[in-house]
MDAnalysis code that builds the backbone (N, CA, C; Angstrom):
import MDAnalysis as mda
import numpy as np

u = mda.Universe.empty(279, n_residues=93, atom_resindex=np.repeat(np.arange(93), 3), trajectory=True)
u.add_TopologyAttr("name", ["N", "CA", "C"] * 93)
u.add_TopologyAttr("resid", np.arange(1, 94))
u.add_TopologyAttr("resname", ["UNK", "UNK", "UNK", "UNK", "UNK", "UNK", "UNK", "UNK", "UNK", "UNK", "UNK", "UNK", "UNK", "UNK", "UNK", "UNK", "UNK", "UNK", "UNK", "UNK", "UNK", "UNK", "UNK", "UNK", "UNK", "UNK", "UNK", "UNK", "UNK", "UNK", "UNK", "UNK", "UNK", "UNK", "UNK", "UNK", "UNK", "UNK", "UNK", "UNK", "UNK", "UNK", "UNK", "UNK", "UNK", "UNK", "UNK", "UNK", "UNK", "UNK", "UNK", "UNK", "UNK", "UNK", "UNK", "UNK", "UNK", "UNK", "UNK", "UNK", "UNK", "UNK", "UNK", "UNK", "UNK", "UNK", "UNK", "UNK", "UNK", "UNK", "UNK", "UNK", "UNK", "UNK", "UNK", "UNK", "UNK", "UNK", "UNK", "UNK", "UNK", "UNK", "UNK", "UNK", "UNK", "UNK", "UNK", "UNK", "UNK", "UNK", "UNK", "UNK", "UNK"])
u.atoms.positions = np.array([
    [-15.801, 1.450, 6.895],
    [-15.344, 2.600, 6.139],
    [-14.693, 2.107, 4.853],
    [-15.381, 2.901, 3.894],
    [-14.340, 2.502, 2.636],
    [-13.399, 2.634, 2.130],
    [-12.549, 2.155, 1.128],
    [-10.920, 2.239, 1.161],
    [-11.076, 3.865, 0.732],
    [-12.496, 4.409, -0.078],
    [-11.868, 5.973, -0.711],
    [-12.129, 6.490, 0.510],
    [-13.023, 6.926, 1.014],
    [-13.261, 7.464, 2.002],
    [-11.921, 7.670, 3.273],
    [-11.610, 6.599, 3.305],
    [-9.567, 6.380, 3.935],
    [-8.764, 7.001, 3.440],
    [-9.094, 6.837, 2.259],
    [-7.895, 7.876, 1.043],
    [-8.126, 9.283, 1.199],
    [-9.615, 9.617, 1.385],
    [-9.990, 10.794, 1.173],
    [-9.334, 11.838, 2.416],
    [-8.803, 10.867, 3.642],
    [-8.510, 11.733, 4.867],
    [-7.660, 11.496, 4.590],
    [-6.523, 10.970, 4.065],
    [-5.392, 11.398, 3.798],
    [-4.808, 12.427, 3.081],
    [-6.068, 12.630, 1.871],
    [-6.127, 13.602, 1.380],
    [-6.498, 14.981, 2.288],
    [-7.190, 15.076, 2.894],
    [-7.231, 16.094, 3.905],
    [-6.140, 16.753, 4.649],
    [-5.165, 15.757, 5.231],
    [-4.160, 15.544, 5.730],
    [-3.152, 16.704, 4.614],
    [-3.152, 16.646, 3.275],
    [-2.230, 16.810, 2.425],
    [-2.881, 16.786, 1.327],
    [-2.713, 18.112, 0.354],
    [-3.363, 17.452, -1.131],
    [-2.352, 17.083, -1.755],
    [-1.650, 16.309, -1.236],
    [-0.504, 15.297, -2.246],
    [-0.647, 13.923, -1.307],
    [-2.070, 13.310, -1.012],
    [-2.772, 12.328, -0.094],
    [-2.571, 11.750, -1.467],
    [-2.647, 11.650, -2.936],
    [-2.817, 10.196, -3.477],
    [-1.432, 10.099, -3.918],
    [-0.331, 10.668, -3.508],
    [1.233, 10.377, -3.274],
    [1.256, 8.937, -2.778],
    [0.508, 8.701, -1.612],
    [0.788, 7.098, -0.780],
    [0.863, 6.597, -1.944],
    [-0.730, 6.291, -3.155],
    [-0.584, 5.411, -3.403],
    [0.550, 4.341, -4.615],
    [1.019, 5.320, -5.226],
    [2.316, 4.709, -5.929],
    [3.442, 3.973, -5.183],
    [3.458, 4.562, -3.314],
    [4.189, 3.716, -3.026],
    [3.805, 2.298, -2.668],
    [2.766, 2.250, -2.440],
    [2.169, 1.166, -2.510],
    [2.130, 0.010, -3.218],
    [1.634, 0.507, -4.659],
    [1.944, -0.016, -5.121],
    [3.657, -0.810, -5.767],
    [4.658, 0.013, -5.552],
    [5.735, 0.014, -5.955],
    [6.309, -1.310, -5.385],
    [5.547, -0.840, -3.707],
    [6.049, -2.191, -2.793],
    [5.399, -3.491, -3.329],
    [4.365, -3.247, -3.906],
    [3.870, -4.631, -4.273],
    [4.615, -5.160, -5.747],
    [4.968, -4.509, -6.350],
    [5.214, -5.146, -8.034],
    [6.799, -5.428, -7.504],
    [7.362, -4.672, -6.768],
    [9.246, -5.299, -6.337],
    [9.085, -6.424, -5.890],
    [8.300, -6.578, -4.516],
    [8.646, -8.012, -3.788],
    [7.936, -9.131, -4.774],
    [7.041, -8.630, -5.741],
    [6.347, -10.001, -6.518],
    [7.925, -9.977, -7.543],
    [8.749, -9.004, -7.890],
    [9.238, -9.323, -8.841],
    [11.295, -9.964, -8.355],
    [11.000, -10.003, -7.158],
    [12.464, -10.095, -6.587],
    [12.474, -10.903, -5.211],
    [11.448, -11.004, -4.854],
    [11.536, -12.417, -3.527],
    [10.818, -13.348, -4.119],
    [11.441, -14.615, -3.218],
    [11.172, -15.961, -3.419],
    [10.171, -16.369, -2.402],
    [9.695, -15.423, -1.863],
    [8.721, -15.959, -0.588],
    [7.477, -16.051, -1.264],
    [6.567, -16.991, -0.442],
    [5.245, -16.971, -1.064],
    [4.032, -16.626, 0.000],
    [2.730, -16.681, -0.771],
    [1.738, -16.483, -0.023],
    [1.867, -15.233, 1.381],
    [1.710, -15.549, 2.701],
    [1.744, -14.941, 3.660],
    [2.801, -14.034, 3.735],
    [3.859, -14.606, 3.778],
    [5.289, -14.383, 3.843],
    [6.309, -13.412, 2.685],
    [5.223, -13.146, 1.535],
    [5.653, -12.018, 0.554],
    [4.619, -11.190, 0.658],
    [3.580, -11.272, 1.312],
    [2.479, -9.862, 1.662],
    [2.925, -9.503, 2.806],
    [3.520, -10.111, 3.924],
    [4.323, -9.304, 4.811],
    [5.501, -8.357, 4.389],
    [6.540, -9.233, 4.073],
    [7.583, -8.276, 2.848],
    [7.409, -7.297, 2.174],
    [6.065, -7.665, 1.450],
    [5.759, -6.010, 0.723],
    [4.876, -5.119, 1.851],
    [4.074, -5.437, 2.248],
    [3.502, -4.422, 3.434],
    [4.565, -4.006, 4.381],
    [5.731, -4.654, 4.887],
    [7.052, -3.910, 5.397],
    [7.799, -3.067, 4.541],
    [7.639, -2.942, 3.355],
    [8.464, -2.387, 1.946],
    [7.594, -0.995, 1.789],
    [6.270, -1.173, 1.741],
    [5.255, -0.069, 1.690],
    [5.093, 0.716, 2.818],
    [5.465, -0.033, 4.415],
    [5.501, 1.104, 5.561],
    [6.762, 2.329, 4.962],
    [8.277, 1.320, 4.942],
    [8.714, 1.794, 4.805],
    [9.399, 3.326, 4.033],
    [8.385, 3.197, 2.753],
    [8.061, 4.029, 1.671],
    [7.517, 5.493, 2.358],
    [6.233, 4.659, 3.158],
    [5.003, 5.754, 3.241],
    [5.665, 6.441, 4.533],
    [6.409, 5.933, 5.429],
    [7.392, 6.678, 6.310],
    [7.428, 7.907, 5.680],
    [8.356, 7.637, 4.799],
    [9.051, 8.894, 3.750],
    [8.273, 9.498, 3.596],
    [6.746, 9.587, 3.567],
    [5.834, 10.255, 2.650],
    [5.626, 10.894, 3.961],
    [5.244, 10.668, 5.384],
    [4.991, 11.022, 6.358],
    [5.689, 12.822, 6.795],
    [7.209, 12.115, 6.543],
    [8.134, 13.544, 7.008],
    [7.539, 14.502, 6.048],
    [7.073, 14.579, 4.793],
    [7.082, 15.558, 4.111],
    [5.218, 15.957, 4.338],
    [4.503, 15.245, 5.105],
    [3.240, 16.265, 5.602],
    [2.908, 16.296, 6.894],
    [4.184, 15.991, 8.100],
    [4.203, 16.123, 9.029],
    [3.322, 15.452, 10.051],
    [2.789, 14.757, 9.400],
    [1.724, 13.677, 10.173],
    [2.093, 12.236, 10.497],
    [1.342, 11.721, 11.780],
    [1.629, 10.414, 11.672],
    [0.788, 9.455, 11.254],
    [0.556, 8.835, 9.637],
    [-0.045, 8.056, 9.031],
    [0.071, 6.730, 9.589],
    [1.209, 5.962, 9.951],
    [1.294, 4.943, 10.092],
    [0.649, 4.003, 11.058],
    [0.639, 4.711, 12.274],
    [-0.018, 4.137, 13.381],
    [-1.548, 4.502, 12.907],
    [-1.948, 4.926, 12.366],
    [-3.687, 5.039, 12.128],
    [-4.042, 3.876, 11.305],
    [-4.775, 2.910, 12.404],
    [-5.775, 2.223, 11.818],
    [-6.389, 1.923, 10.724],
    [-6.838, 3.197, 10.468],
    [-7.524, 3.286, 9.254],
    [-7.136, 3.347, 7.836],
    [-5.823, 4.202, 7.831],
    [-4.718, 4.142, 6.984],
    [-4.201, 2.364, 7.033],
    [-3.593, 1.848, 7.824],
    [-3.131, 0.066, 7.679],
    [-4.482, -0.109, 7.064],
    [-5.766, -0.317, 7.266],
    [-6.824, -0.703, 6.645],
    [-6.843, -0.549, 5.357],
    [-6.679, 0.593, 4.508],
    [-6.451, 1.463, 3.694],
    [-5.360, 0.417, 2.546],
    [-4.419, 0.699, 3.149],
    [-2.958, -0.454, 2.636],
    [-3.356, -1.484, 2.729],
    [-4.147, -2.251, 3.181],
    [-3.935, -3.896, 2.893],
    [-5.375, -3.611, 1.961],
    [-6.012, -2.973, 1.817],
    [-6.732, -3.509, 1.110],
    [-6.497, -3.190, -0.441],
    [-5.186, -1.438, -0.357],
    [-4.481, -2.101, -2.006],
    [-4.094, -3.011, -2.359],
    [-3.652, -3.826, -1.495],
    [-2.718, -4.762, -1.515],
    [-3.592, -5.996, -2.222],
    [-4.959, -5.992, -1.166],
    [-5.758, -7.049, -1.865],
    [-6.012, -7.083, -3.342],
    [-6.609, -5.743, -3.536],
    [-6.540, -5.248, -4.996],
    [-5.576, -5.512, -5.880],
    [-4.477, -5.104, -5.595],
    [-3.066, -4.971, -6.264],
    [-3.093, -6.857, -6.609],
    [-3.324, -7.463, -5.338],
    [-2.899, -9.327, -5.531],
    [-4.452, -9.546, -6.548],
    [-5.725, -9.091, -6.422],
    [-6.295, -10.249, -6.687],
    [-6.544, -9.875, -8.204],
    [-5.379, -8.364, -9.079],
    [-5.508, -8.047, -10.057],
    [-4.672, -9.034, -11.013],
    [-3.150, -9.228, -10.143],
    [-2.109, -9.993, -10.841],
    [-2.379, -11.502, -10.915],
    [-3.323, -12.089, -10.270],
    [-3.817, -13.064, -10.002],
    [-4.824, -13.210, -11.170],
    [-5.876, -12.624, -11.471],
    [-6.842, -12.478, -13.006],
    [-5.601, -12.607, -13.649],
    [-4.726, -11.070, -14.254],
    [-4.055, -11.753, -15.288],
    [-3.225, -12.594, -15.501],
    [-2.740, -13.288, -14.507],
    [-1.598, -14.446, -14.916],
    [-2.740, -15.579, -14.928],
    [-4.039, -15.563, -14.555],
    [-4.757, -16.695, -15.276],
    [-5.022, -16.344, -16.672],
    [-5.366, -15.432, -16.816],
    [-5.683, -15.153, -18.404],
    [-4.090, -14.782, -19.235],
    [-2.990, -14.752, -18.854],
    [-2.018, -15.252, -19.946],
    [-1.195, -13.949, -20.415],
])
């Protein structure tokens, strides 16, 4: 299944489904910009930073996002996105 298609039932869920994704992202640009952890160990940090977020997002459409599969699927693969974007530009400068 693809990451929109994931998005898209969240959207179902709520038409304020592309709400998740700012928190998402949010979690990713803090822990790159304020922990010292690397590799493994700061994509855990921010994927614990981004549950925590999307919690919040949960109470306000009454659903439970978090435990769905497909949704965690969903999140790590912004995440991949989100890393393998900051990764291009800090090679290119």
């Amino acid at each position: 299944m693809s990451f929109w298609s994931i998005f898209k039932k969240i959207g179902k869920w709520s038409g304020k489904g592309v709400a998740v994704l700012p928190y998402i992202v949010e979690a990713a640009v803090t822990v790159e910009r304020l922990s010292s952890a690397k590799g493994t160990e700061k994509r855990v940090e921010a994927l614990n930073l981004a549950m925590s977020l999307i919690k919040t997002f949960e109470g306000t459409i009454d659903k439970d996002v978090l435990n769905d599969g497909e949704v965690q699927s969903a999140v790590n693969a912004v995440f991949d996105a989100i890393s393998a974007l900051q990764n291009i530009l800090a090679k290119k400068g």
